[in-house]
C-alpha positions in Angstrom: 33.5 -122.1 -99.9 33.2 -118.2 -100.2 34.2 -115.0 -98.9 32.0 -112.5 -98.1 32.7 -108.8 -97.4 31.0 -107.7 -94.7 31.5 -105.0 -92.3 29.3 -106.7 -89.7 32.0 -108.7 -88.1 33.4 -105.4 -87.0 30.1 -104.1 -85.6 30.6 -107.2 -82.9 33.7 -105.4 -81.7 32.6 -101.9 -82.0 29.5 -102.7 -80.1 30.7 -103.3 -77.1 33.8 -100.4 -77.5 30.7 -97.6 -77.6 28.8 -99.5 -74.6 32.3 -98.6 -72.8 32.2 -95.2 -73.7 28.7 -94.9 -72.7 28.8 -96.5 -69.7 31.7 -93.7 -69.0 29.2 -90.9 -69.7 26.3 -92.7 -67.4 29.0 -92.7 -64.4 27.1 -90.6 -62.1 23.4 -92.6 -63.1 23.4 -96.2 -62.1 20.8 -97.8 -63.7 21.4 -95.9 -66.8 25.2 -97.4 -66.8 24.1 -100.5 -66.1 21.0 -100.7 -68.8 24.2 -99.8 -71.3 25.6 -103.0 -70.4 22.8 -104.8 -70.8 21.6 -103.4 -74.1 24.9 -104.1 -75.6 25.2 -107.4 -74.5 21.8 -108.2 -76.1 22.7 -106.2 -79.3 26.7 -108.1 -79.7 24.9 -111.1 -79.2 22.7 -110.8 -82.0 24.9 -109.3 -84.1 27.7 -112.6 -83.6 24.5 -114.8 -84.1 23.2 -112.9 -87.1 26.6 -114.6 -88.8 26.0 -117.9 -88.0 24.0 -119.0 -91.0 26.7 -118.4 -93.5 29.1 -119.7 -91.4 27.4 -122.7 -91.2 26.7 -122.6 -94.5 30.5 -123.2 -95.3 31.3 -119.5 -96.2 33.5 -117.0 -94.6 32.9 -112.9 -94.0 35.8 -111.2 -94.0 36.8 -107.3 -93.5 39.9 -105.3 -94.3 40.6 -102.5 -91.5 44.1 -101.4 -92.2 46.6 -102.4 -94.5 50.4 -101.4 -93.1 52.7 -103.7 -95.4 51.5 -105.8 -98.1 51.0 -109.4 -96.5 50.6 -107.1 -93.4 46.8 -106.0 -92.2 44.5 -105.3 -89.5 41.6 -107.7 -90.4 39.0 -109.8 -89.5 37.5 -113.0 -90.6 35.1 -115.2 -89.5 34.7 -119.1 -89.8 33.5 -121.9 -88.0 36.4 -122.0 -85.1 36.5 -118.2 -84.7 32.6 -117.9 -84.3 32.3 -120.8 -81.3 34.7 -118.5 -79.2 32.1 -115.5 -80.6 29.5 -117.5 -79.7 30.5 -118.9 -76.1 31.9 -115.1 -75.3 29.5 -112.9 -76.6 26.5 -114.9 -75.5 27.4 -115.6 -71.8 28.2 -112.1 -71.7 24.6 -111.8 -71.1 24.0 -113.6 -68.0 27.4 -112.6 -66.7 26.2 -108.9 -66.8 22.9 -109.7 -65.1 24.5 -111.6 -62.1 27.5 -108.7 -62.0 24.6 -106.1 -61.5 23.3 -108.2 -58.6 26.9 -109.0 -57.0 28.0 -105.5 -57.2 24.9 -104.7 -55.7 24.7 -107.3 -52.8 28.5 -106.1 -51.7 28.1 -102.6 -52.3 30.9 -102.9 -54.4 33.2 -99.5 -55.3 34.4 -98.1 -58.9 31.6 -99.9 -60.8 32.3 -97.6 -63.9 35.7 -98.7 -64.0 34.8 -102.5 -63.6 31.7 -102.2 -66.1 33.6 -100.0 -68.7 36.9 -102.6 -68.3 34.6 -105.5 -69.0 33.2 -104.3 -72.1 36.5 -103.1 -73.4 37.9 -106.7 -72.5 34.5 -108.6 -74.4 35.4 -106.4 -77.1 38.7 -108.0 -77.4 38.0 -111.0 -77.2 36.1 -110.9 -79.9 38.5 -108.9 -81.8 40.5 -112.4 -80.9 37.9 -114.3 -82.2 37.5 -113.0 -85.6 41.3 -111.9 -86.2 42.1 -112.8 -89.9 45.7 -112.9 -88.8 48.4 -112.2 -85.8 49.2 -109.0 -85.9 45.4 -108.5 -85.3 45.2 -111.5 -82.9 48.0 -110.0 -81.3 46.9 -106.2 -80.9 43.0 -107.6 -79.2 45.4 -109.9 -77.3 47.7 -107.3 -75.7 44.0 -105.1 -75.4 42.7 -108.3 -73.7 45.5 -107.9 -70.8 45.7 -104.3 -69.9 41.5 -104.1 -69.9 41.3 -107.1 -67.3 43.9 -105.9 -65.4 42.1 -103.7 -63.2 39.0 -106.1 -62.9 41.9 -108.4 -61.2 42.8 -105.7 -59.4 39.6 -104.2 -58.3 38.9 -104.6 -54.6 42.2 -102.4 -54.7 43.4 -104.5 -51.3 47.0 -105.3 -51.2 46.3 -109.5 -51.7 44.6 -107.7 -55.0 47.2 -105.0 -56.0 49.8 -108.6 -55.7 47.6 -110.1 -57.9 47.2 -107.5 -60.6 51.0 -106.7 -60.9 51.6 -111.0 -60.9 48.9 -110.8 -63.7 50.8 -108.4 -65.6 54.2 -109.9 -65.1 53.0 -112.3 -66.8 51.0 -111.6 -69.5 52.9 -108.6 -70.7 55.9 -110.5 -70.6 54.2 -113.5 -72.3 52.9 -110.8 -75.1 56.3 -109.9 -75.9 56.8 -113.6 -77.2 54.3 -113.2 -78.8 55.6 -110.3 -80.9 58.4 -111.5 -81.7 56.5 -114.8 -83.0 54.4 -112.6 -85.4 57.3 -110.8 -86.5 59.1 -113.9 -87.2 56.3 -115.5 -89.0 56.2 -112.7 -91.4 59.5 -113.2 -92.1 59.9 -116.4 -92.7 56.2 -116.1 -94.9 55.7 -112.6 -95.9 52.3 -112.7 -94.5 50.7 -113.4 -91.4 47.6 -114.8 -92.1 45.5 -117.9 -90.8 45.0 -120.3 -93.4 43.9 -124.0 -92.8 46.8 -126.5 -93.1 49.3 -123.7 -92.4 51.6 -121.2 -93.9 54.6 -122.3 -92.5 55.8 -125.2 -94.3 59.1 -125.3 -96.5 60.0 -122.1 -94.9 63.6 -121.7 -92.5 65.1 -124.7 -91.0 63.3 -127.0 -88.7 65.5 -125.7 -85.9 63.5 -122.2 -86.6 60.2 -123.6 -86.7 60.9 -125.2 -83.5 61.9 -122.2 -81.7 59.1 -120.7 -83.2 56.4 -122.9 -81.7 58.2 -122.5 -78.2 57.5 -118.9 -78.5 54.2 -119.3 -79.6 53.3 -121.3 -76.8 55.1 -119.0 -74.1 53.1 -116.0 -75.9 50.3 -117.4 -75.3 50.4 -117.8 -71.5 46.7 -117.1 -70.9 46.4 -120.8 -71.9 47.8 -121.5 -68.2 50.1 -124.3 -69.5 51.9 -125.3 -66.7 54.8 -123.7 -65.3 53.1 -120.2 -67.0 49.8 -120.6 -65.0 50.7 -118.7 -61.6 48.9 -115.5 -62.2 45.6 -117.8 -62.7 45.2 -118.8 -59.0 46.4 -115.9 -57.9 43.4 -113.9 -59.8 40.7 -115.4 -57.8 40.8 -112.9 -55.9 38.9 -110.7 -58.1 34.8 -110.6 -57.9 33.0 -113.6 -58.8 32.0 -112.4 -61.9 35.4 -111.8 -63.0 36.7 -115.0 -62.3 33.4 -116.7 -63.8 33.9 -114.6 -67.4 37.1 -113.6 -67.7 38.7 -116.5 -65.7 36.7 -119.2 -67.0 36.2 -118.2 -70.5 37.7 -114.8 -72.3 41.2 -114.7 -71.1 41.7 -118.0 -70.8 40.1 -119.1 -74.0 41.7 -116.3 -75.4 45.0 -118.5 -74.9 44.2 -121.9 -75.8 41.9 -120.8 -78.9 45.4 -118.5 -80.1 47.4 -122.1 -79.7 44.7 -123.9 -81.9 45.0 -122.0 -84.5 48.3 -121.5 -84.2 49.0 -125.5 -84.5 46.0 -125.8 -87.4 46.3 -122.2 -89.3 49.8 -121.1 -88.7 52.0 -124.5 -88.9 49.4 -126.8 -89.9 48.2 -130.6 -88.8 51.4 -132.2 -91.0 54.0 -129.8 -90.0 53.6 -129.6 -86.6 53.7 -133.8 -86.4 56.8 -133.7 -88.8 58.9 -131.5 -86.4 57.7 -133.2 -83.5 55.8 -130.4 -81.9 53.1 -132.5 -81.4 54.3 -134.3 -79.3 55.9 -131.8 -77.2 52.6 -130.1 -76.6 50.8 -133.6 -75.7 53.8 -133.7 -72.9 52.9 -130.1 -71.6 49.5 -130.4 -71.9 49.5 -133.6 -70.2 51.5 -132.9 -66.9 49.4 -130.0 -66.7 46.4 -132.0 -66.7 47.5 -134.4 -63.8 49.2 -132.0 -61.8 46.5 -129.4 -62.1 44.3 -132.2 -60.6 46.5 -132.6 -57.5 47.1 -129.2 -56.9 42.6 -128.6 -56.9 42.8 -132.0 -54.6 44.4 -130.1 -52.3 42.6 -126.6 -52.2 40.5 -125.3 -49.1 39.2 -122.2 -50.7 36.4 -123.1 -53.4 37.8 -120.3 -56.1 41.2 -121.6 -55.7 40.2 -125.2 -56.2 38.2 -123.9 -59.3 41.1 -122.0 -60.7 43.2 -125.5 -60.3 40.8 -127.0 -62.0 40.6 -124.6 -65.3 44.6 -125.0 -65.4 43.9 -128.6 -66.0 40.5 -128.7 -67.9 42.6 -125.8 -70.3 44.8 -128.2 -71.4 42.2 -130.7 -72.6 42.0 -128.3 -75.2 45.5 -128.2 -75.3 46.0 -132.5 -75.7 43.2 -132.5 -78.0 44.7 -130.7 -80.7 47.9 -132.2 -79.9 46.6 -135.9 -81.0 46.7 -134.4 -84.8 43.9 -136.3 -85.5 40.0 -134.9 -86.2 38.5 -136.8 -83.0 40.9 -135.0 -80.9 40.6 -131.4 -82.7 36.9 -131.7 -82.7 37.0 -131.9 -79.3 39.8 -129.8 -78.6 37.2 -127.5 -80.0 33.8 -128.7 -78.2 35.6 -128.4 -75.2 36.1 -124.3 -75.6 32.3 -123.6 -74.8 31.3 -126.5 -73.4 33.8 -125.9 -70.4 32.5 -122.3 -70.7 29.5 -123.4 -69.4 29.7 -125.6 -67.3 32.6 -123.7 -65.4 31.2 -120.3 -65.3 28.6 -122.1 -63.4 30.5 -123.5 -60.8 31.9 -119.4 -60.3 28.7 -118.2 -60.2 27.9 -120.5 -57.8 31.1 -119.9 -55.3 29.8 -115.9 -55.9 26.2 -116.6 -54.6 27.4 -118.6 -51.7 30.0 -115.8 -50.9 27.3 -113.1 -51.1 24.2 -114.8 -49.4 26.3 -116.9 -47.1 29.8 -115.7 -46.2 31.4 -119.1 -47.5 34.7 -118.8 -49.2 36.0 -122.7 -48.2 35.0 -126.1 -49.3 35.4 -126.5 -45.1 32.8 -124.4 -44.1 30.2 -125.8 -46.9 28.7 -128.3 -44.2 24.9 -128.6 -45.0 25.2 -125.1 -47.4 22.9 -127.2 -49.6 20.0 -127.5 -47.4 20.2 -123.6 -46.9 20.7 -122.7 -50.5 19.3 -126.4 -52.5 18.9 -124.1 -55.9 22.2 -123.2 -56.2 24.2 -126.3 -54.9 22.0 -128.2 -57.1 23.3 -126.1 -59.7 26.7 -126.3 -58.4 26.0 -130.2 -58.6 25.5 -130.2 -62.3 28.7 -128.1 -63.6 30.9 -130.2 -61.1 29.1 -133.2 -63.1 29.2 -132.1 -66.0 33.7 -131.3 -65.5 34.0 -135.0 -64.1 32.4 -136.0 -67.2 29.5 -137.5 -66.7 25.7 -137.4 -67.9 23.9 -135.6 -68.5 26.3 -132.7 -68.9 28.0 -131.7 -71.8 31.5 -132.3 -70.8 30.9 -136.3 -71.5 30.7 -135.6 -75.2 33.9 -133.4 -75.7 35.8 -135.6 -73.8 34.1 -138.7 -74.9 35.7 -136.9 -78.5 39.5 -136.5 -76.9 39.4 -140.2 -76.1 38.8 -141.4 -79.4 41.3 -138.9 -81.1 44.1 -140.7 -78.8 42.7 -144.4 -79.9 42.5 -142.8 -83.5 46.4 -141.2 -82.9 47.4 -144.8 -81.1 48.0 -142.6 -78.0 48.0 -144.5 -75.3 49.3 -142.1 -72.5 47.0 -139.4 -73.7 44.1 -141.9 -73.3 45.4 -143.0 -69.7 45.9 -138.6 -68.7 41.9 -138.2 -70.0 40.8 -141.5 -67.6 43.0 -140.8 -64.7 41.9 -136.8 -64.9 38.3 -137.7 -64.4 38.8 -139.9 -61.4 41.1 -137.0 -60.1 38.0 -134.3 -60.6 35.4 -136.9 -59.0 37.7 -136.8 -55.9 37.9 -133.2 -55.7 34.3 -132.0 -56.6 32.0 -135.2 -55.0 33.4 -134.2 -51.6 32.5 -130.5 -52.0 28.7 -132.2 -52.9 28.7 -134.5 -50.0 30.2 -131.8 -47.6 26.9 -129.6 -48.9 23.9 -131.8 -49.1 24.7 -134.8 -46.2 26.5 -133.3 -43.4 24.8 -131.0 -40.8 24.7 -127.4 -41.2 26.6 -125.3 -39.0 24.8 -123.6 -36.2 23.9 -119.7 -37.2 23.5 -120.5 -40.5 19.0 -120.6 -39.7 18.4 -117.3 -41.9 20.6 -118.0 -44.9 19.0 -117.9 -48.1 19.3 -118.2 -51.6 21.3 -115.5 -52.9 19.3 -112.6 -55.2 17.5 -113.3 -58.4 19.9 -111.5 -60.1 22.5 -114.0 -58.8 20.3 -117.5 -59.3 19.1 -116.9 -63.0 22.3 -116.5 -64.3 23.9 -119.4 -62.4 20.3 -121.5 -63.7 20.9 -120.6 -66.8 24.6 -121.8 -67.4 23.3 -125.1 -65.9 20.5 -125.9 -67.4 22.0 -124.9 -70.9 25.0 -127.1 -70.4 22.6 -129.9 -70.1 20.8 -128.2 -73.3 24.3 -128.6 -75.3 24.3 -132.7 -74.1 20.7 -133.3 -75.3 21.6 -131.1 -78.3 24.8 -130.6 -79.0 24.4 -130.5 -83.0 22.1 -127.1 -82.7 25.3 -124.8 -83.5 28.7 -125.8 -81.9 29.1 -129.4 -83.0 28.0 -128.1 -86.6 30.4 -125.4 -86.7 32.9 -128.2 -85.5 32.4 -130.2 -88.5 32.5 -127.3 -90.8 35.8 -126.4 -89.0 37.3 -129.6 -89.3 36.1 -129.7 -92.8 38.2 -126.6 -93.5 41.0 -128.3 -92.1 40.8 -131.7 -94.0 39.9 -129.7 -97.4 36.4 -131.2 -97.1 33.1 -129.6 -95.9 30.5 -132.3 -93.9 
């Protein structure tokens, strides 16, 4: 294993920093503004992907930006766990820009320089997340993450959304400064504040202090929407469509569970964590969230809100997979980050199109939606498969790996949560399906249609590619899994 330096990992969050201040320039030219988001989503894209190979290849590329104590930097560095969140977020940027330009468009939306230039600021940091070498740079791209999503939240700029965004804020703010204190502690217990696989933590302060330490880890990082912190999720479906299918289904939130996985594997470590019975404690938390997400999407009306129910509990897969301690349930702790990502943003995009083209904001109303608009319930069909965890979606294969990290960690309850979740996400997505395909439409609905192309493609896309990743999952994620876990174990596959 290597370490390269390269600037390039700092291209990927520059990128997308200049398309914001473009996009600021192009304010008064539409398609010039919009053709800046575009091209940048194209160019980050390639730039993340143009790292693969020697990420793959075992190595890591790392870049100094500022160094403000020693043991103390602004730096990135990217391995195999960092570039699956790159991947996932830099890649479904793409398609989430094409179907924003065609939402916006379809609602004659207001302040689309503000929303454009927040969500290029806001990919920005979550790949600043991504490829942070350490906390204090985690942290900084973190805090960034917050304020630039906070008027995306808040953009319809109607009181429900004004709620929203200060809820939002209330919490992650408050959340960030557990955060801070957590990196500060770290450095003093360590004198450094850098990831490094199998931890930095161990034989430093009393167990007591580690302890406390991982509880304010885990409150810090409330984007993970661990149950009771998850109350500014829900409530920030009211934002557009494409916010909620991005930032809601895969930057913000994965921002919060990816920050807890390396927190467990790069901060404490797979031993430490299990010696002062921190493990368990996040199996428990992750868990109840798990089952009780599940009843609280069971009894949802809206579709977003049912959708937002159901990321608290798919979240905290992630969450009991790395819990389990064992390589089954880390690997698909981490399969579950952008396999999710799919197969979730396609469900949002979905609840958009049928917003835009149809006027259908609850699961109530959906009555024969599918015989109107077949493309995109099909679509709908497969991400609601692919979340119950069946074939042939992708979400079979990261769950199918949590299952055999809890036989491999002798876990019974965790194995009973992952069973009794599915049966739970069957009963509250196969009703939407039957409500859409089998019952009769409502009368007035003769003239709806498909929404735009803009809309469809994008949603297509998500779908078909997370069948893609179960017919293929070893083309990049599940090999940057094993290198990942082979960092971890001190052995590379």
């Amino acid at each position: 294993m290597a370490t390269i330096h390269s600037i390039v990992p700092a291209y990927a969050v520059l990128v997308p920093l200049a398309a914001a201040v473009l996009i600021l320039l192009s304010r008064r030219h539409e398609k010039i503004r919009e053709g800046w988001t575009i091209l940048a989503a194209a160019a980050n894209f390639l730039i993340v992907l143009s790292l693969l190979p020697e990420v793959l290849a075992g190595d890591r590329l790392a870049c100094t930006l500022i160094e403000l104590l020693p043991g103390l930097e602004m730096a990135f560095r990217v391995d195999a766990f960092g570039m699956i969140f790159a991947l996932t977020a830099s890649g479904l940027w793409i398609v989430t820009s094409i179907y924003s330009i065609g939402y916006m468009r379809a609602l004659r939306e207001h302040a689309l320089t503000r929303y454009f230039f927040s969500f290029a600021v806001a990919i920005a940091a979550a790949l600043g997340i991504a490829f942070s070498a350490n906390l204090l740079t985690m942290f900084i791209f973190y805090e960034i993450l917050t304020i630039s999503t906070y008027p995306l939240v808040a953009h319809t700029e109607t009181e429900e959304a004004r709620r929203a965004g200060r809820k939002y804020l209330a919490y992650l703010l408050t959340a960030g400064v557990f955060f801070l204190f957590s990196v500060i502690l770290t450095y003093f217990l360590t004198g450094t504040t850098d990831f490094q696989p199998g931890g930095i933590l161990a034989g430093t302060g009393p167990v007591i202090l580690q302890q406390i330490l991982f509880v304010t880890f885990l409150i810090g990082f409330a984007k993970a929407a661990w149950m009771p912190l998850h109350g500014w999720l829900p409530s920030a479906m009211v934002a557009p469509a494409p916010v909620s299918a991005l930032l809601h289904a895969v930057a913000v939130v994965k921002a919060g569970v990816f920050g807890i996985v390396r927190v467990v594997c790069y901060v404490y470590g797979i031993e430490l964590t299990a010696e002062i019975g921190m493990g368990t404690l996040l199996a428990v938390i992750a868990g109840a969230t798990i089952i009780i997400g599940s009843l609280f999407a069971l009894q949802q009306n809206n579709l977003k809100q049912r959708l937002a129910y159901s990321t608290v509990s798919q979240l905290s897969y992630i969450l009991l997979g790395v819990a389990l301690l064992t390589p089954m349930g880390i690997t698909g702790a981490m399969l579950h980050v952008p396999f999710h990502a799919f197969m979730k943003i396609t469900l949002f995009f979905c609840a958009g199109a049928l917003i835009v083209a149809a006027g259908v904001e609850y699961v109530s109303d959906m009555k024969g939606i599918g015989r109107r608009m077949p493309v995109t319930m099909l679509m709908f069909s497969i991400g609601a498969i692919g979340i119950c965890s069946l074939p042939p979606v992708c979400g079979i294969i990261s769950k199918w790996y949590l299952v055999l990290g809890a036989m491999q960690a002798h876990n019974l309850a965790a194995f009973l949560v992952l069973i009794t979740s599915s049966v739970l996400n069957i009963l509250y997505f196969f009703p939407i399906i039957h409500t859409a395909f089998f019952e009769e439409p409502e009368s007035g609905r003769e003239g709806v249609r498909e929404a735009p192309l803009s809309m469809l493609v994008p949603l297509a896309i998500t779908a078909v590619g997370s069948v893609l990743l179960f017919l293929t999952p070893d083309v990049a994620f599940l090999r940057l899994v094993e290198v990942a876990i082979g960092e971890l174990t001190g052995v590379l596959p």
